[in-house]
C-alpha positions in Angstrom: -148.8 69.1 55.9 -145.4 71.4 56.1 -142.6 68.5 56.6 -139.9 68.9 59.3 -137.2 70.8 57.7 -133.1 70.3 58.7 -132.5 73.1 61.2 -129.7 74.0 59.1 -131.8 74.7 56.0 -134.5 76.7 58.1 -131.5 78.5 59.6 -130.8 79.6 56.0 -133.9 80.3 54.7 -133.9 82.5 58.3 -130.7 84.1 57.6 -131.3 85.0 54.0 -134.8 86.4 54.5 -133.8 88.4 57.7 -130.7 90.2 56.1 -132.9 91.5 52.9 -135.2 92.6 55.4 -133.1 94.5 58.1 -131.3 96.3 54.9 -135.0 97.2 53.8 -135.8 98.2 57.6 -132.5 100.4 57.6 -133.1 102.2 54.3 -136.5 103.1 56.1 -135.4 104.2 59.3 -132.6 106.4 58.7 -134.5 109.0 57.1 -136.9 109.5 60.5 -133.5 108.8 62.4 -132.2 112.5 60.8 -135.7 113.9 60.5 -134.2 117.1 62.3 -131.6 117.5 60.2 -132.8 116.8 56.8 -135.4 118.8 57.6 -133.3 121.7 57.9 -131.5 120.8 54.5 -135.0 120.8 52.5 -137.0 123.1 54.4 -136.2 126.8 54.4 -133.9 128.1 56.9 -136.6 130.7 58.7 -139.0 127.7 58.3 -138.8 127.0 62.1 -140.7 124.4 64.2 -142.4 123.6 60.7 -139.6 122.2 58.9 -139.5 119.4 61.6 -142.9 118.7 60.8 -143.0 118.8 56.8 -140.1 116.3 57.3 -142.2 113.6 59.4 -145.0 114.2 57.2 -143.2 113.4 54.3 -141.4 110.6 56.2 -144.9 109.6 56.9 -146.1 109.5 53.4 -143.8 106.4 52.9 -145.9 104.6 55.6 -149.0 105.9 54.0 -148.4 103.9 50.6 -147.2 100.9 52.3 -150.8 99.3 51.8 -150.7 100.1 48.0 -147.2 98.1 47.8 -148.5 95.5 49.7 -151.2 94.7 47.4 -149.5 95.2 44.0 -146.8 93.0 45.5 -148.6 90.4 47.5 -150.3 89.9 44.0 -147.1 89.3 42.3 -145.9 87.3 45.2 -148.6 84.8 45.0 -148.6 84.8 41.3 -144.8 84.9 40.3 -143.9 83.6 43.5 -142.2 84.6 47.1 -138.4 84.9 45.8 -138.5 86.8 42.8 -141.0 89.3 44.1 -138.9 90.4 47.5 -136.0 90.4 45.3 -137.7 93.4 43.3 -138.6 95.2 46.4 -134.9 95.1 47.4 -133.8 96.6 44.3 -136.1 99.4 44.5 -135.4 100.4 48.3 -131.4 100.4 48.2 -132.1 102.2 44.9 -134.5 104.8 46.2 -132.4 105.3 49.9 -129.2 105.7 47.4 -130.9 108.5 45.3 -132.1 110.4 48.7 -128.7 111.1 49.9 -127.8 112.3 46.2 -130.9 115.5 46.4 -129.5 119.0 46.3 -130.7 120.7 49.6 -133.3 123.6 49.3 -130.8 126.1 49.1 -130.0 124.8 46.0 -132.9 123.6 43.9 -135.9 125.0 45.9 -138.6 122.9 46.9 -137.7 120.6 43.8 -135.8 119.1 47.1 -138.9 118.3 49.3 -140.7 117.1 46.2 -138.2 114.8 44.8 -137.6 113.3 48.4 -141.1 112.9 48.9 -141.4 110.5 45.2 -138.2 108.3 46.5 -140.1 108.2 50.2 -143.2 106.9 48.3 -141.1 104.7 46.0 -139.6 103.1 49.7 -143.2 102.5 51.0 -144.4 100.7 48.3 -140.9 98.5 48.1 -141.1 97.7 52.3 -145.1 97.1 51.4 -143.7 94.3 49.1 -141.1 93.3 51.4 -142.0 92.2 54.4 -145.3 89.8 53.7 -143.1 87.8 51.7 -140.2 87.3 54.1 -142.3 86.6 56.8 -144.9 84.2 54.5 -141.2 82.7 52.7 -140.0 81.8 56.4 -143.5 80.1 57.5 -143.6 78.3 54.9 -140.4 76.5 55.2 -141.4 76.0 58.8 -142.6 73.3 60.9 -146.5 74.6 62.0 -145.8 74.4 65.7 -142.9 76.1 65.6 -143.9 78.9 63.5 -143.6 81.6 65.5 -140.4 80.8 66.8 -138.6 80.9 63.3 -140.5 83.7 62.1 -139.8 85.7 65.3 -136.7 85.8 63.6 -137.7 88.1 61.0 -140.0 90.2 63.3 -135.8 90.9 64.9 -135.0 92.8 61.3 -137.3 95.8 62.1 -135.7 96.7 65.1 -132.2 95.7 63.8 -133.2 98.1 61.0 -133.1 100.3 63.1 -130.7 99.6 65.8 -128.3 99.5 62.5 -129.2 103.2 61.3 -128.6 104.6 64.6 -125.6 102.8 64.7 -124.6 104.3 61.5 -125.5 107.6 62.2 -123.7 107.9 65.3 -120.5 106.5 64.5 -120.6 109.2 60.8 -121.4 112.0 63.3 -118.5 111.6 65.8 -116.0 110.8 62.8 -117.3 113.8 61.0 -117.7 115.9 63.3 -120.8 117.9 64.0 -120.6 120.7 62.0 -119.9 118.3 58.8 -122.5 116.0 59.8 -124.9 118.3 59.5 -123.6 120.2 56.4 -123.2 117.4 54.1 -121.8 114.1 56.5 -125.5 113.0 56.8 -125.6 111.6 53.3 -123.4 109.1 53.8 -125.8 106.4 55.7 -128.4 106.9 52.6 -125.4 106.0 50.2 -123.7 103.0 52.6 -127.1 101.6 51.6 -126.0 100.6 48.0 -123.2 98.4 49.5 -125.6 96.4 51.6 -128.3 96.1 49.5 -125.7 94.5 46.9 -124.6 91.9 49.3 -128.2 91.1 50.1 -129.3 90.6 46.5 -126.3 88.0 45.8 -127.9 86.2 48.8 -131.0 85.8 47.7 -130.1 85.4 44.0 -129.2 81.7 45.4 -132.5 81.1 47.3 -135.2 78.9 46.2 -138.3 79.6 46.3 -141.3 78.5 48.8 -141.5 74.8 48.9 -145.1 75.3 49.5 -145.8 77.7 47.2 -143.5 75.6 44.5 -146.4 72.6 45.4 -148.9 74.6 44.4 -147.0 75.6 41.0 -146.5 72.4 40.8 -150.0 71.4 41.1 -151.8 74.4 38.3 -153.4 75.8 42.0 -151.9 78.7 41.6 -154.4 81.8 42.7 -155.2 83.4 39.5 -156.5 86.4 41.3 -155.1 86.5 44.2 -157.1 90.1 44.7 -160.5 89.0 44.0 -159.9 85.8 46.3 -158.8 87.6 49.5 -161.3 90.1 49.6 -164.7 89.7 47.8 -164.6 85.8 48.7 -166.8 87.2 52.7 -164.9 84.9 54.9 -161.3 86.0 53.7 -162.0 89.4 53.9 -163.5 89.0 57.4 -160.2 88.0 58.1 -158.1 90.4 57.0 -160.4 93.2 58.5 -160.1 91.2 61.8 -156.6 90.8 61.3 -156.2 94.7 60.8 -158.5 96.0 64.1 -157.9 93.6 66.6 -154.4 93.1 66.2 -152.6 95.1 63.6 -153.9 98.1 63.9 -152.7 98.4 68.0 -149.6 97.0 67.9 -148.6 99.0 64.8 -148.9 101.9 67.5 -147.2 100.6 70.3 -144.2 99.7 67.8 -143.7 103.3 66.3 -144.6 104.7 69.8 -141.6 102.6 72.0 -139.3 103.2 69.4 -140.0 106.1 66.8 -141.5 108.4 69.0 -139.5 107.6 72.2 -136.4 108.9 70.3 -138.4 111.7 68.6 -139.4 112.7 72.3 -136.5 112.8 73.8 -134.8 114.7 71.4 -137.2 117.4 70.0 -139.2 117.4 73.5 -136.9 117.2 76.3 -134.1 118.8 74.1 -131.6 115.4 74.9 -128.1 115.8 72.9 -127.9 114.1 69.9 -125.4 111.0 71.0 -127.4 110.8 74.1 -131.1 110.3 72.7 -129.6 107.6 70.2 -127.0 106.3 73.0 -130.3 105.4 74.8 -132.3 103.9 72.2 -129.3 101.6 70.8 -129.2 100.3 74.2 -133.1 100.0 75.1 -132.9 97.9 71.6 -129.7 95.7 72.7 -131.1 94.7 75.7 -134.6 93.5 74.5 -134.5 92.4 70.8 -133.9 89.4 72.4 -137.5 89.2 73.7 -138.6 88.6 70.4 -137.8 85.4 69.9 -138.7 84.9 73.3 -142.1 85.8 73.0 -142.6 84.5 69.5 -141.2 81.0 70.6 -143.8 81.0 73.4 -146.9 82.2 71.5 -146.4 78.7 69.8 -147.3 77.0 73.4 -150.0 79.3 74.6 -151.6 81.1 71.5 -150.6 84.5 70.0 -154.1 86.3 71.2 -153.2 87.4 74.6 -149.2 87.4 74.2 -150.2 90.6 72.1 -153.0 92.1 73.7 -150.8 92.3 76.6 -148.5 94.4 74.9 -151.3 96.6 73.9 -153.0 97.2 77.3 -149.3 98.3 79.3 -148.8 100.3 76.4 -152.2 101.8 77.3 -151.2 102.0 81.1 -147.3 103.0 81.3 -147.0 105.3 78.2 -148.4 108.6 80.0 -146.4 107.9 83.1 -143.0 106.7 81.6 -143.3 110.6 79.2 -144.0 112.3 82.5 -140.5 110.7 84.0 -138.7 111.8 80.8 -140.2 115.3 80.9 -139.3 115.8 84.9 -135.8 114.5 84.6 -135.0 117.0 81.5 -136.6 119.9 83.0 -133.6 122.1 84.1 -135.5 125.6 84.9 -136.2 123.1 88.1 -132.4 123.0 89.1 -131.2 125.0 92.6 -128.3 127.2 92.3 -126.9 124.9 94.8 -126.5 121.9 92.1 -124.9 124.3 89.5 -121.0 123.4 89.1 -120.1 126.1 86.8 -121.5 128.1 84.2 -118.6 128.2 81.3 -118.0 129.8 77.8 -120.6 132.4 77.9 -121.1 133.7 74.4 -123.0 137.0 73.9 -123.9 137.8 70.0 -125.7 140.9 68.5 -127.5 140.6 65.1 -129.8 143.8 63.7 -133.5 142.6 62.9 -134.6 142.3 59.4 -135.8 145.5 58.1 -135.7 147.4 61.1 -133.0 149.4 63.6 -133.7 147.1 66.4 -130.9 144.0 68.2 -131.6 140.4 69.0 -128.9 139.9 71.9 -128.2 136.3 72.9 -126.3 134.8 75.5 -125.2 131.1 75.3 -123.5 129.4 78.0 -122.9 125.9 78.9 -123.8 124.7 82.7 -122.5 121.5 83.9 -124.2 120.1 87.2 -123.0 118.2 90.1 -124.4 115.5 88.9 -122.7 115.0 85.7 -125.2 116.1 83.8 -124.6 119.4 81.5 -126.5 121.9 79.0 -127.1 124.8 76.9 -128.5 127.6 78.1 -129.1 130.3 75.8 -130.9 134.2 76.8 -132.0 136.3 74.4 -133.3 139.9 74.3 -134.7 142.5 71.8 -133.2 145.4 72.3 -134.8 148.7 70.6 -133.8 151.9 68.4 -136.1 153.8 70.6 -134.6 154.8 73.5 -137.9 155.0 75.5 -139.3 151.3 74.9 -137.8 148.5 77.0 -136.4 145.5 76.0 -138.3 142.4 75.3 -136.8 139.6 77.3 -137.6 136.0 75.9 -137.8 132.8 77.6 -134.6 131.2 78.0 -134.2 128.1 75.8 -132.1 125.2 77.5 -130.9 122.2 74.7 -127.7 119.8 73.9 -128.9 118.0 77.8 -126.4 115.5 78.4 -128.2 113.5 80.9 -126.0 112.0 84.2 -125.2 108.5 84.9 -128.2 107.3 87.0 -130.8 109.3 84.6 -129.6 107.9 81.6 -129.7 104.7 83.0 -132.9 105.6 84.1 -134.2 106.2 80.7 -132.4 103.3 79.0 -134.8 101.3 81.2 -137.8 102.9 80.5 -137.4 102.5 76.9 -136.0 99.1 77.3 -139.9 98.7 78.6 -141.2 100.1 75.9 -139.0 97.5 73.3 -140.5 94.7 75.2 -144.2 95.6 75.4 -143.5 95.7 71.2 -141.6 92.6 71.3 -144.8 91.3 73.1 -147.1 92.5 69.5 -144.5 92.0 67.3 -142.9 88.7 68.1 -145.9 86.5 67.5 -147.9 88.6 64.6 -146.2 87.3 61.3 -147.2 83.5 62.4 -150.3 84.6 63.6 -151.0 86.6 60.1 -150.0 83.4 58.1 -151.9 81.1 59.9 -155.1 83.2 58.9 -155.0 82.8 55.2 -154.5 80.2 52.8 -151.5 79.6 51.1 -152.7 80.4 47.4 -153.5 84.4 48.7 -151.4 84.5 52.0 -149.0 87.0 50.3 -151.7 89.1 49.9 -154.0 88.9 52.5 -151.6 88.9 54.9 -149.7 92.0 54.0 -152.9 94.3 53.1 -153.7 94.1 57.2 -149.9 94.4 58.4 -148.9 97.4 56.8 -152.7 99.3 57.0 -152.4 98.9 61.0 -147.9 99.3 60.6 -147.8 101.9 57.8 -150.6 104.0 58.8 -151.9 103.8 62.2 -148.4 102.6 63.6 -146.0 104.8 60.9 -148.3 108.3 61.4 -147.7 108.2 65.2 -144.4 110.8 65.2 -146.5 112.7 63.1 -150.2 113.0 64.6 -148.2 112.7 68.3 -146.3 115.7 67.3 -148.9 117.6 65.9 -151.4 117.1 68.6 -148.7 118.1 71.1 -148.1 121.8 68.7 -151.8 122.9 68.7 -152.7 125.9 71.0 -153.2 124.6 74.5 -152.3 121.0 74.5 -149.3 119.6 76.9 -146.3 118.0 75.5 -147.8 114.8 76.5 -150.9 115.3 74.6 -150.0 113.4 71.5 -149.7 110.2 73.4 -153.8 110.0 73.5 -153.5 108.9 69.4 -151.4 105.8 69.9 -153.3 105.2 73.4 -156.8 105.4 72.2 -155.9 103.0 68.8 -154.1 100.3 71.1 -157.4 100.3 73.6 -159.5 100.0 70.5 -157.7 97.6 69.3 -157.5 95.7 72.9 -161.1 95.6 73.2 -161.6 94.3 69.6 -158.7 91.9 69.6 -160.4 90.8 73.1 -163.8 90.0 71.9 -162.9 88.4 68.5 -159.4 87.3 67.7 -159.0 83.5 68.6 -156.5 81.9 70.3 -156.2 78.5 69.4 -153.0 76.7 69.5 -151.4 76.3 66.1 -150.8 72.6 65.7 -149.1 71.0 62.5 -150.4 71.2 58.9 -152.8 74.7 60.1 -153.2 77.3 57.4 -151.1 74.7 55.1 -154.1 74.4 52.8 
């Protein structure tokens, strides 16, 4: 039986947990947050479309080894305990973000730069693998049972915060620096902010204690003394954890990364949104429905956490293709009458002689600002020839920097406002209905294998596989939305047929 804490100690234990945890989530994020633009700084500069994608792929490698760190920490966490071991994963994510924004770009040391990102990347997965099973299993355990997910919908807040925060960052950097700066040398400074925060955070949680249930069972010599072996050759645990990671996990690991990651990914790379503009959106989308999380977690404790997620999943599965189309429609200038044209200012014409040849690239940029508010880039570009006899080779124009107008942006604020909620719907309730699932001698464990298999693969490879899909020969820009769509259905009918959703009542999973 959990006893009925003070709601001022929970709050603690809440507030505690859940800044350790955002500072993790912000380390994380900031690095796919400047995936463009790191990629250009470790990445040849003739690398192209290419660079973009060696950068998600090594931002995805962090989510990739997420699994490992949660079992070499969950182990620790149910031996050593919940505090000590989360305390270590801070440490070694400030440590590792701090040490990214330090690396030489390739200009200078080669690809010694990708390579050396890539080990600090890996050293962040296995730290937020640590990290998050034993915040969410340190709050539920200092909770009352039927109000477990309300208090740990508290820490499900910290991922998006995370995030929210590194935009946040980012964009104030950028408009002090200056663009030109920011992208020169000004986008190191969020990576090294991170020491300061991480500092504060690990004075906090010096002066926690640890788990009172997990001190019990210290207490009491029933302290798992392989926590490994116990969670998955014992048949019924490991049933568990592989029903944990397909019918849940697994599909709302994609609808997180897919309503927030690739949303901003999208709109940027995709649809060619300015900078401010495609993180103006997001920060928004996330103000307006973090909220939702406690909402939804609160509620899960009245009506089951079963179809409170699978809800999520299946208008994830409905809306995405639709809400992508709207995006694509309402950037797609070569649509745009003469008659809605304003002016067309600044043109800019530049020659440059081709490599190892006689012939001229000849470009053209302008900028074209729109009745409606709305302005852009439009830049023309021709190959002109030594040889007087062969024509020039006109490309097709390239239109980018789209500030969006009023209504459109508004537009899109709410559509991936949407998308927050539908993950706030399989987000909200999933750490409480994780820890109910498992004891409390091998929660740590057993718990975080399944979260961060379904989170930091399935969920944490969708820019990457999405954007991949999308570059191959043939497909549509929207093609890479059938990878997170086809594991959320998979997921729904799984989750459907076998997840349970009985009402947690007090003392459940407290044994």
């Amino acid at each position: 039986m959990n006893p009925e804490p003070q709601k001022s100690s929970i709050f603690k234990v809440i507030g505690a947990s859940s800044l350790g945890t955002l500072i993790e989530w912000y380390d994380f994020y900031i690095f796919g947050s400047l995936a463009t633009i790191i990629g250009s700084q470790l990445f040849p500069a003739d690398a192209g479309a290419s660079a973009l994608i060696n950068t998600l792929a090594i931002f995805a490698a962090g989510f990739i080894v997420r699994p490992f760190g949660a079992l070499v920490f969950g182990r620790l966490g149910d031996l050593i305990g919940r505090k000590y071991t989360f305390l270590l994963t801070l440490v070694l994510m400030g440590g590792s973000t701090f040490l990214i924004g330090l690396i030489p770009s390739y200009s200078s040391i080669g690809y010694a730069a990708p390579i050396l990102v890539l080990i600090l990347r890996l050293i962040q997965g296995l730290a937020l693998g640590g990290e998050y099973g034993g915040a969410a299993t340190y709050v539920a355990e200092h909770a009352p049972a039927n109000k477990r997910g309300f208090f740990t919908s508290w820490i499900q807040t910290t991922a998006t915060g995370g995030l929210f925060l590194s935009l946040g960052i980012i964009v104030l950097t950028k408009n002090i620096l200056g663009t030109d700066d920011f992208a020169d040398w000004g986008w190191r400074v969020p990576f090294l902010l991170s020491i300061l925060l991480v500092g504060v955070s690990i004075y906090i949680r010096m002066k926690m204690h640890e788990s009172p249930m997990f001190a019990k069972l210290k207490t009491e010599g029933n302290i798992s003394k392989n926590p490994l072996k116990e969670s998955f050759s014992h048949k019924a645990n490991f049933k568990m954890v592989l029903l944990a990671l397909f019918g849940a996990t697994m599909g709302q690991g994609v609808i997180w990364y897919t309503g927030q990651f690739y949303a901003q990914s999208f709109i940027e790379n995709t649809c060619h949104v300015d900078f401010n503009d495609s993180r103006y959106i997001l920060l928004w989308g996330i103000a307006f429905a973090t909220p939702f999380f406690v909402v939804f977690g609160s509620w899960s404790d009245k009506v089951g956490r079963k179809w409170i997620m699978l809800t999520g999943m299946l208008l994830g599965i409905i809306f995405y293709r639709p809400i992508y189309q709207i995006f694509l429609d309402d950037t797609d200038v070569t649509r745009i009458e003469q008659k809605y044209i304003k002016v067309i200012s600044n043109p800019v014409t530049t020659r440059t002689l081709i490599e190892n040849s006689s012939d001229s690239l000849i470009t053209t940029t302008s900028q074209v600002t729109l009745l409606s508010g709305g302005s852009f880039t439009k830049i023309q570009a021709h190959t002109k020839y030594a040889d007087p006899g062969k024509p020039a080779t006109i490309s097709p124009d390239v239109f980018k920097d789209k500030k969006l107008s009023t209504p459109v942006f508004w537009k899109f604020v709410f559509l991936i406002f949407f998308q927050i909620v539908l993950v706030t719907m399989v987000y909200g309730p999933i750490a409480a209905f994780l820890v109910e699932l498992f004891p409390t001698k091998i929660r740590y464990t057993s718990m975080s294998l399944p979260y961060h298999v379904g989170n930091g693969v399935f969920g944490g490879l969708v820019p990457f596989i999405a954007t991949l899909i999308a570059s191959f020969s043939g497909s549509t820009p929207l093609s890479g939305l059938w990878y997170p769509i086809g594991i959320a259905a998979l997921s729904f009918v799984i989750g459907a047929v076998y997840l349970s959703n009985k009402k947690p009542d007090h003392g459940e999973a407290d044994h």
